[in-house]
N, C-alpha and C positions, 0 to 999 in steps of 0.2 A: 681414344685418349692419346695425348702429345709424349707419348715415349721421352722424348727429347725433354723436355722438363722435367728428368728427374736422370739427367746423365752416369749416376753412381749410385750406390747404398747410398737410403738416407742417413745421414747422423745427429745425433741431437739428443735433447734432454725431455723428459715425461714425468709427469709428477704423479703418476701412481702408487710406485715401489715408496716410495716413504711420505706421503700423503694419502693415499687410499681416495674417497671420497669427498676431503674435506680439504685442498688448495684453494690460496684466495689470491686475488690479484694481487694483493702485497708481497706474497711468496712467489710468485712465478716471475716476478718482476727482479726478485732480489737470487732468485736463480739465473733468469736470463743475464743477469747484471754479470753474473761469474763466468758463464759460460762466453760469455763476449770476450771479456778480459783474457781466458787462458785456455780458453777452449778452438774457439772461431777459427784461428789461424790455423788448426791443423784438422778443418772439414767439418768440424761440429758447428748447424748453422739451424738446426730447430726446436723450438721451445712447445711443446706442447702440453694442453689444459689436460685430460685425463678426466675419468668418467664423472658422471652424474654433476656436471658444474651448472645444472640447470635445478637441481632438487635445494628446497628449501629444512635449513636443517636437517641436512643428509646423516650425523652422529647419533642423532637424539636417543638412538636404542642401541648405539655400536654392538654392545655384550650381546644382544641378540640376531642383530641384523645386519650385515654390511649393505645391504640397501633396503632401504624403509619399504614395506607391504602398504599402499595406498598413501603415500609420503607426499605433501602438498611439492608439485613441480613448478616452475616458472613457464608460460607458454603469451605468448604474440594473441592477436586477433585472428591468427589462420591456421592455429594446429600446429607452429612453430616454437618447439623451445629457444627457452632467452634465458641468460645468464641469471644465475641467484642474484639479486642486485644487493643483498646485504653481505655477500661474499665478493662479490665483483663491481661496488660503487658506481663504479665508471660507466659499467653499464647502463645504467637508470634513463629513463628519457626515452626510450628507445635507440639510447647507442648501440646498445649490443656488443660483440667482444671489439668493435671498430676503435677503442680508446686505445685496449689492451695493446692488440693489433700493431697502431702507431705506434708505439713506445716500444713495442718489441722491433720491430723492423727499424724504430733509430737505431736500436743497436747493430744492426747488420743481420739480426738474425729474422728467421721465418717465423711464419706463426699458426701453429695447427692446433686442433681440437680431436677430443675424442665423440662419439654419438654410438647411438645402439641403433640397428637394424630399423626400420617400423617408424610408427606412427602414434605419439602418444595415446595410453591406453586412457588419460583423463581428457581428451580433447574428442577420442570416440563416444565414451559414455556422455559427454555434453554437447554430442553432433556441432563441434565447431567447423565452420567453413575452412573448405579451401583453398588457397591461393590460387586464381586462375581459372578453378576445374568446374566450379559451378554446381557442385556437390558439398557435402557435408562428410564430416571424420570418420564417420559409422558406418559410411558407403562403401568406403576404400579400406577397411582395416579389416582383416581377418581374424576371428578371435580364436580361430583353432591353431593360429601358429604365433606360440609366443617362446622368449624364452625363459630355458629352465630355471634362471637364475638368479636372471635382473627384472621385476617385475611392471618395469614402467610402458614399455610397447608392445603394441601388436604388431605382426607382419603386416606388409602392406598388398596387397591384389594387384596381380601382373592384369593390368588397365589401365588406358590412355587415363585416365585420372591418379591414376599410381602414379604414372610416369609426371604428372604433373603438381603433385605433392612434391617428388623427389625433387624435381626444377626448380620449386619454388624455394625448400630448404640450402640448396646449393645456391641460389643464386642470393639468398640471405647474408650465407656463410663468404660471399664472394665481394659481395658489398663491407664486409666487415675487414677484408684484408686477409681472410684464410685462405695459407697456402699447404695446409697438408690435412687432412681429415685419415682418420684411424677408426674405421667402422668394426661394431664388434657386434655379437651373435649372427657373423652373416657366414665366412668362411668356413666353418665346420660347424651347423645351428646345434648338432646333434641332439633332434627334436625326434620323438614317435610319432607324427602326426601321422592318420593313416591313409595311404594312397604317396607320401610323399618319401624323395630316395632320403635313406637316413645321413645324415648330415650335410643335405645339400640342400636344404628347404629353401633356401636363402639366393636362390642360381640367380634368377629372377629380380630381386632387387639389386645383385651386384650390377647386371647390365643396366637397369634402371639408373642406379649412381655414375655408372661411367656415362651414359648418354647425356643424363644432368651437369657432369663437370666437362663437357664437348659441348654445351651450349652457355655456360657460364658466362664465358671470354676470360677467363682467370685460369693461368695455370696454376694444377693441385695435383700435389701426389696423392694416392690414397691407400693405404694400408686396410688386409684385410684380418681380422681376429676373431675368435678363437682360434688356433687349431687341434690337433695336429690336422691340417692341409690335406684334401684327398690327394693321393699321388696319381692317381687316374687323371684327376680334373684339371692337370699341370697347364694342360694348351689354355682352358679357360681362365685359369687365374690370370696367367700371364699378356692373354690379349686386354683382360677388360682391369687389371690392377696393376699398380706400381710394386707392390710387395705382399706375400700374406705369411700366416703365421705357418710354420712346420710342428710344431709345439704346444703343449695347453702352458699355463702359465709357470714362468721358468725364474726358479729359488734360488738361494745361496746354498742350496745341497747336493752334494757328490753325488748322490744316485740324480738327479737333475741333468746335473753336469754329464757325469755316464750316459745316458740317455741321448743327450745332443749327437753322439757320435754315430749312433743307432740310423737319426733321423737325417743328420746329412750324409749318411751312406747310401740311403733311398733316394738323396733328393740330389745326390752330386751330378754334374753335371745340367742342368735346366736354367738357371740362374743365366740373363742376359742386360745387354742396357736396357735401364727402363724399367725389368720385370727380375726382383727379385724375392728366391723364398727367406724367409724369416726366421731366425735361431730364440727369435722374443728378448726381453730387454737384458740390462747388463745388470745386474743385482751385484752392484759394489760399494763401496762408502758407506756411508749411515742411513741407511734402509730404516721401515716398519713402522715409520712412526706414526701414521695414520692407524696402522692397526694392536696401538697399543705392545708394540713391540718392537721400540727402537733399539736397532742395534747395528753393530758395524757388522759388514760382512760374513758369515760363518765361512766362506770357502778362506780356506788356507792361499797365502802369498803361490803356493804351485800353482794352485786350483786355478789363483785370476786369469795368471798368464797362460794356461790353458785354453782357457774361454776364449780369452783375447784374441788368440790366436785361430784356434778353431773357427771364429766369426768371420776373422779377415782372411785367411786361406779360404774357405766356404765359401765366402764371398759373400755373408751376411749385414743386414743392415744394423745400423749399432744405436742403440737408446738405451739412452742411460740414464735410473729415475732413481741415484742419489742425492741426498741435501745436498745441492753444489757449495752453499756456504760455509760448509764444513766437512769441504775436501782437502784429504791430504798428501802430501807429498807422492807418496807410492800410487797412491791409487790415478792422481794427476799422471807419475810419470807412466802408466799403463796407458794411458788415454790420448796419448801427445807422442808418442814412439813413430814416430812418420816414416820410417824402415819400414815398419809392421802395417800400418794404416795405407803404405804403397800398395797392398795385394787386393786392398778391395776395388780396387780399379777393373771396370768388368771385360777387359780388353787384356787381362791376365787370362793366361793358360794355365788353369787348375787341375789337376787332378788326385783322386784318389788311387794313393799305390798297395798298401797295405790296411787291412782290417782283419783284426783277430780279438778274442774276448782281451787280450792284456796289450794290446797296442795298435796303434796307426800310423800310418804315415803318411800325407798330403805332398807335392811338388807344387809349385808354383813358377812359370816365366813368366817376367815382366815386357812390357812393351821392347823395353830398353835392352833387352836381354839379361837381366840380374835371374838368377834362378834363387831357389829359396827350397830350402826342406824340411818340411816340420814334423818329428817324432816324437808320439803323444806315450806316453808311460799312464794305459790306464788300470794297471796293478797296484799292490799296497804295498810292495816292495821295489828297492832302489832297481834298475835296470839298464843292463850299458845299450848305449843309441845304437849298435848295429847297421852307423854308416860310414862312410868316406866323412872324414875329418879334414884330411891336409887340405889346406889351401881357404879353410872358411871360417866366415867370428859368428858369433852369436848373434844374431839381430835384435837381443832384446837388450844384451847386455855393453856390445860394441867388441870384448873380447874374445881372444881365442876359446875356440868351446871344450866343457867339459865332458867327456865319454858317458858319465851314470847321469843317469836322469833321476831324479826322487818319484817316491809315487804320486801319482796322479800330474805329476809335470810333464814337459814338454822342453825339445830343445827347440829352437828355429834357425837354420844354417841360412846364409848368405855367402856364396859365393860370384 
């Protein structure tokens, strides 16, 4: 995999957090529309579809199900999912997301997808052919490794016909103008199957996808999800993926928030160009509305810049899957802080100084030699920074900084 094409943290937009299942091309378009406008210039440059955009009436049973039990899919002639075409129009024809595609990259931006591990489980039961392999779906598809959650794939059989499923879906997805893929049950499958290591079931197709985006001709980042990330399997993530998840999926809740600090104390230091671990997306602005629970943010104005900061000193990649059209000033000016957005540059000198149950503290040097100090207040009470003050402003705010930190806040020093 081309390292080089993906020189930083990715950044960018995901329609998950407040779409769930049910984004359509008319929303990802009038997202992309915003994030071009006020986002682009300060590194946010991908727009990504987010799960099940191949399921056909993916809500039908929401109150019961976030993904439908035997729920009719969209699939190609070859065991290839295709866009819902009543959600995604443009599709039809066999476009494929290639319309979407175009219209996102006028904007300047990129254009990625999400997929699940495998090989549809409805393209196995109807032994639909291969692309290429000269087999049928039921050949290649495992039925003892699925996952626990999302019930639309089987695993795929580490065999030259696996490897050539995988070829034929990437180079799909390559023809259509994708340039970042977000695979999910593969990075932590955390599956019983028996004989196989637990949460790694998935090794196998990872190398399979990276060999597939090495023969494309399309540079793609790839993201790996669920996690939390085995810390063991650090060298393999980072040879055969751009990013993967350190985290299972990450809320607007303090104890959430709490938690991140946990995970990148395990994981400080590993993070490189190319290959980085993952803190999962930014849950700010007007989240939930896919799952029947829209609402702005629950973390407290502390809480964001917290985050914020914890992602970019960590050196985390940053997705962010709020309504962008009904982004607000604060939340914008968290997002656009290009002082702060300096440290995810992976050529920063991070480290971790202090960890204790009620606080942190991160350093960071820049290329440039700018140092930065970030002291996290993860108690319920106000707490004074316990550093060197003279001589530094606040990186969030431009002003001289203030000594108490609030709870669950953070200061950031630049000097």
């Amino acid at each position: 995999m081309d390292k080089n094409a993906v020189p930083r943290p990715p950044m960018g937009w995901n329609s998950y957090d407040y779409y769930d299942t049910g984004v359509t091309e008319d929303r990802v378009l009038a997202n992309a529309a915003v994030e071009a406008e006020k986002l682009l210039r300060h590194g946010w440059e991908y727009a990504v579809v987010d799960i099940q955009w191949y399921a056909r009436n993916p809500g039908a049973r929401r109150a019961e199900y976030q993904y439908l039990p035997f729920g009719e899919l969209s699939l190609d002639g070859f065991s290839r999912l295709i866009p819902d075409p009543e959600r995604f129009p443009r599709s039809a024809g066999g476009a494929g997301f290639g319309p979407l595609a175009e219209r996102v990259h006028a904007l300047g931006l990129k254009f990625g997808i999400h997929i699940m591990r495998g090989i549809p489980r409805a393209a196995a039961h109807a032994r639909m052919p291969v692309f290429g392999a000269g087999v049928t779906a039921d050949e290649i598809a495992d039925p003892m490794s699925v996952c626990r959650w999302n019930p639309d794939m089987y695993g795929v059989r580490d065999c030259p016909a696996g490897q050539a499923y995988y070829d034929s879906i990437i180079s799909l997805y390559a023809s259509w103008g994708v340039d970042f893929i977000k695979c999910d049950d593969i990075c932590n499958t955390d599956n019983q199957t028996p004989g196989s290591p637990r949460g790694f079931e998935g090794a196998h197709e990872i190398l399979m996808l990276r060999r597939a985006i090495e023969k494309c001709g399309r540079p793609m980042a790839l993201s790996l999800s669920p996690g939390p990330a085995l810390r063991e399997k650090a060298d393999f993530y980072g040879e055969n993926a751009n990013m993967w998840r350190i985290t299972d999926d990450m809320w607007d809740r303090w104890d959430h928030l709490r938690n991140m600090f946990d995970r990148c104390h395990v994981w400080r230091g590993v993070g490189r160009a190319g290959a980085y671990p993952d803190c999962d997306m930014l849950p700010l602005g007007v989240i939930g509305g896919g799952f029947g629970d829209e609402r702005r943010t629950r973390l407290t104005r502390d809480e964001q810049r917290s985050m914020m900061t914890l992602w970019c000193v960590f050196g985390s990649p940053l997705m962010l899957g709020a309504e962008l059209t009904r982004l607000d000033a604060w939340t914008l000016s968290l997002l656009t802080n290009d002082k702060v957005l300096t440290l995810l540059d992976p050529s920063v000198d991070r480290e971790e100084r202090e960890y204790t149950d009620t606080r942190a503290v991160w350093t960071a040097v820049t290329p440039a030699g700018r140092r930065y100090t970030a002291v996290f207040n993860l108690s319920g009470e106000p707490m004074a920074a316990g550093v060197e003050l003279d001589g530094a402003i606040d990186a969030w705010t431009g002003e001289p900084p203030v000594d108490i930190i609030p709870p669950h806040g953070c200061l950031l020093l630049e000097k």
